[in-house]
C-alpha positions in Angstrom: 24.6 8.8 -29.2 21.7 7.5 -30.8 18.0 7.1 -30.0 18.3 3.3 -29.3 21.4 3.6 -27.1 19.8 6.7 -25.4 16.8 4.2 -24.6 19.5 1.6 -23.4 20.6 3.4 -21.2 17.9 4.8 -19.9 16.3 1.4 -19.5 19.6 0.3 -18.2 19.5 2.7 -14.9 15.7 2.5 -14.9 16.4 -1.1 -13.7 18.9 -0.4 -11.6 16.6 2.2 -9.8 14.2 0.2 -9.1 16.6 -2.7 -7.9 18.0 -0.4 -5.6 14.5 0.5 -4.0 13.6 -3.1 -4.4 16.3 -4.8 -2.2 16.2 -1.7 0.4 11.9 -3.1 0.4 13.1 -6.3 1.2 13.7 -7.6 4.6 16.5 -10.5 5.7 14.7 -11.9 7.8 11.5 -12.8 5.5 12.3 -16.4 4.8 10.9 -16.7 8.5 7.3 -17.0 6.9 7.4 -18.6 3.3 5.1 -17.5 0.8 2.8 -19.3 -0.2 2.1 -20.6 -3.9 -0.1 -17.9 -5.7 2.2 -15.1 -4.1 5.2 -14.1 -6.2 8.1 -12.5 -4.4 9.2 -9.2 -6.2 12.8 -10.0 -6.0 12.6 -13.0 -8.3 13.2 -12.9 -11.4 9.7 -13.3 -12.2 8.4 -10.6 -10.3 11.2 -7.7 -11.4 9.9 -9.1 -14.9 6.2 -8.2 -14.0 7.3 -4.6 -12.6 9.5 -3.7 -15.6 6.4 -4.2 -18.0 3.8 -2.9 -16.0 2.2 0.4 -17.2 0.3 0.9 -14.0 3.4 2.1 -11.1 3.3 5.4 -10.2 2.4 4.9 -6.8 5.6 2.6 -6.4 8.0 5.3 -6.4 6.8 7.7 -3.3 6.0 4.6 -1.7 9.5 2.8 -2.0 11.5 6.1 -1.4 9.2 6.5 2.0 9.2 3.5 2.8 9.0 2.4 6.7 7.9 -1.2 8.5 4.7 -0.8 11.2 6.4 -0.8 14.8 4.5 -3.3 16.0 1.9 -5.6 15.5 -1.2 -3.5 15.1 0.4 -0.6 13.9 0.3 -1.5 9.8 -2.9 0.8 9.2 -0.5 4.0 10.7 2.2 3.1 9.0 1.0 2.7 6.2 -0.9 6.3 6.2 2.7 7.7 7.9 4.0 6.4 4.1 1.2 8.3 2.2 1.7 11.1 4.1 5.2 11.7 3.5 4.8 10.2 -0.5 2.7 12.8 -0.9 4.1 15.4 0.7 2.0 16.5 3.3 3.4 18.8 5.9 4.3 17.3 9.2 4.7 18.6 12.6 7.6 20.9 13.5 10.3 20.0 16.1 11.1 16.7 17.1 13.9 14.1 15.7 11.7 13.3 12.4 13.1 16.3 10.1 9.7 17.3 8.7 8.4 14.6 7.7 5.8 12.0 9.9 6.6 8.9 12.4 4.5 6.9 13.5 4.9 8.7 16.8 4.4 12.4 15.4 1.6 11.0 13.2 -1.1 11.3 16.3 -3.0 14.3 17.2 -6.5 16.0 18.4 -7.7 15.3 14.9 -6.9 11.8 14.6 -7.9 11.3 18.2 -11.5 12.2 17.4 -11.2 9.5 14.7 -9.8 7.0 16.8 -7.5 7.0 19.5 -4.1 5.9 19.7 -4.8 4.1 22.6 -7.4 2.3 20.8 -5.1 1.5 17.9 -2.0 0.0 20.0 -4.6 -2.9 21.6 -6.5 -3.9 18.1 -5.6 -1.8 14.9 -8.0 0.2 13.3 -10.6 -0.8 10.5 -10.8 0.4 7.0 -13.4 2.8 7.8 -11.4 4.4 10.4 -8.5 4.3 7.9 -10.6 6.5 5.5 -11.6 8.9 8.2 -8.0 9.1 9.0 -6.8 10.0 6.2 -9.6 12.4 5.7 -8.2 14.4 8.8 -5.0 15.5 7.2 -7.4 16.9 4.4 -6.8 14.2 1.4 -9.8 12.7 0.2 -10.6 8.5 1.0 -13.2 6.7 -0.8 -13.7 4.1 1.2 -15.1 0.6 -0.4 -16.3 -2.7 1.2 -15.6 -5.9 -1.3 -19.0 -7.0 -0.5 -20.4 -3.9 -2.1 -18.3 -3.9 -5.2 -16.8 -6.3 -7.5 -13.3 -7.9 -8.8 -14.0 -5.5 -12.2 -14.6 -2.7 -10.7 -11.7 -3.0 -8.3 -9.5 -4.1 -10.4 -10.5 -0.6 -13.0 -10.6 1.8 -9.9 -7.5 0.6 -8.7 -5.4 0.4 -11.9 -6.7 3.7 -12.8 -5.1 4.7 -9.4 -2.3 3.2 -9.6 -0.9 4.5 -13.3 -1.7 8.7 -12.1 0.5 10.8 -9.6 -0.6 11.6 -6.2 -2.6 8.8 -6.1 -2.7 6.0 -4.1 -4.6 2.2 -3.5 -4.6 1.0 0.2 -6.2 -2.3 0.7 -7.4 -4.0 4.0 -7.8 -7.7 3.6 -7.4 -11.0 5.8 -4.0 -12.5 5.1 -5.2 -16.4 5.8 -7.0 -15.8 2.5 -3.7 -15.3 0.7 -2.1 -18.3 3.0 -0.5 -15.7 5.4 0.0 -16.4 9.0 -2.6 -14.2 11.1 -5.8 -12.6 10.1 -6.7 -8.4 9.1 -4.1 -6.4 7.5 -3.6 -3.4 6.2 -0.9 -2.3 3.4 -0.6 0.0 0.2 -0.4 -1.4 -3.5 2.3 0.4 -5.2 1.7 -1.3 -9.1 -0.4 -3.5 -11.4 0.7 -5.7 -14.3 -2.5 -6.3 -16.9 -0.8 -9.0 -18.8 -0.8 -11.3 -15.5 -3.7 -9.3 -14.0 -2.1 -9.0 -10.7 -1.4 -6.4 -8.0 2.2 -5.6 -6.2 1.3 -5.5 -2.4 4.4 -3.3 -0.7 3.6 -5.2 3.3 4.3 -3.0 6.2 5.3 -5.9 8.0 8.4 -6.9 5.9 10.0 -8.3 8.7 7.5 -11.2 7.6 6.8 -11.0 4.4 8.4 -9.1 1.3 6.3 -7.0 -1.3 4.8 -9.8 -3.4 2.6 -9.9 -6.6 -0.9 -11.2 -5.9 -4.0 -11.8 -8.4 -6.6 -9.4 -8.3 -8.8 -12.5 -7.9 -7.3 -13.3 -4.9 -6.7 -10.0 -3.5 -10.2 -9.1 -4.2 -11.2 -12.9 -2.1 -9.0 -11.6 0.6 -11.1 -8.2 1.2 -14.2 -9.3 0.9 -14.5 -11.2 4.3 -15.9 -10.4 7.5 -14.0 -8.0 9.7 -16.1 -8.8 12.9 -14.4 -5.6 14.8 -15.9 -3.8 12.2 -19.7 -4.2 12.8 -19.5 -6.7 10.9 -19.1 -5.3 7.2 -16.4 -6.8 5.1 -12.8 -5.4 4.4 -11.9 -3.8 1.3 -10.2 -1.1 -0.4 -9.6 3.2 -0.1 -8.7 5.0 -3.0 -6.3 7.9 -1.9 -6.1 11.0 -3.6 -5.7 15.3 -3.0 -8.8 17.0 -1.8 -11.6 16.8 -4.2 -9.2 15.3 -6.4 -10.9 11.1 -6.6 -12.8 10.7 -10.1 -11.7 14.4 -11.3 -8.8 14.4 -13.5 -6.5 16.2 -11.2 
């Protein structure tokens, strides 16, 4: 066999792969809630097109393979950190139905309740900051950025730089009217970036409304940096997810 029908074929289940994972991300029931026009579904052509040439996926696979949909309506910030949890391998409770690995049941303990409480959580969601702190109690660091102190470049750098290294991972918190969504603060994970058509693939925990789309970083960036008034006021933004001490050293 030679080296060009080795890389056929390896290109050839590549795509399959991630077709696989792709349709398994993507809920029937989305065509409830049309996108709007500067979203791009990742099941089109187009948008299987921007995956297969972006350089920047890593964080795609652990995030498809642990895939799960928040439970209810304020739930996307937990399941969202119930996905990093598991994508990255951190131990979870013993006992239960969940096989080792985190629910968005099991997920809840003394040290999250000193961060915020569940109760809490169930009647508004949680803010980015609590996100961070979090995700700091299961001992993975969180830097934790408002849009309103940072910029579209340095977002887009951070993030990319995330997004292309293993055991990382870019969580953004961002009001979906801004991307022509219905309803207002959300949370969900970015599993990839494309630096030919400088945009983001946003995996949404709610996928029983929307499917993971490709979004500009202009946009995305527009979308975080407004006022999340149940969060003293400071604007939304974006954690960058990574092993203990790990964020900015090369692990």
């Amino acid at each position: 066999m030679t080296k060009t029908s080795i890389s056929r074929r390896c290109s050839a289940l590549f795509a399959l792969a991630f077709c696989a994972l792709a349709a398994a991300l993507s809920p029937a029931l989305a065509e409830r809630l049309p996108l709007s026009g500067n979203l791009v579904d990742l099941r089109s052509a187009q948008g299987r097109e921007w995956f297969l040439e972006a350089k920047a996926r890593e964080a795609y696979w652990p995030l498809a393979t642990q895939f799960v949909t928040q439970k209810n309506g304020s739930f996307c910030g937990v399941a969202t950190l119930v996905m990093l949890l598991n994508g990255l391998d951190i131990p979870a409770p013993a006992g239960g139905d969940a096989q080792g690995s985190f629910t968005q049941e099991n997920v809840f303990s003394e040290k999250t309740e000193a961060v915020v409480t569940q109760e809490s959580i169930v009647r508004r969601g949680m803010t980015l900051d609590e996100f961070g702190g979090l995700v700091a109690s299961f001992g993975l660091e969180a830097k934790v950025t408002h849009a309103a102190q940072s910029s579209l470049e340095e977002f887009r750098a951070s993030a990319a730089d995330h997004l292309s290294r293993e055991r990382r991972h870019v969580v953004v918190n961002y009001q979906r009217a801004a991307l022509g969504q219905a309803r207002s603060g959300h949370i969900s994970p970015l599993a990839a970036y494309d630096a030919k058509t400088d945009r983001f693939l946003l995996l949404d925990v709610a996928r029983y409304k929307y499917p993971p789309v490709w979004v500009s970083a202009a946009d995305l960036f527009d979308a975080m940096n407004t006022i999340d008034a149940g969060n003293e006021g400071r604007s939304r933004g974006f954690a960058l997810i990574g092993p203990p001490a790990g964020i900015g050293r090369g692990q």
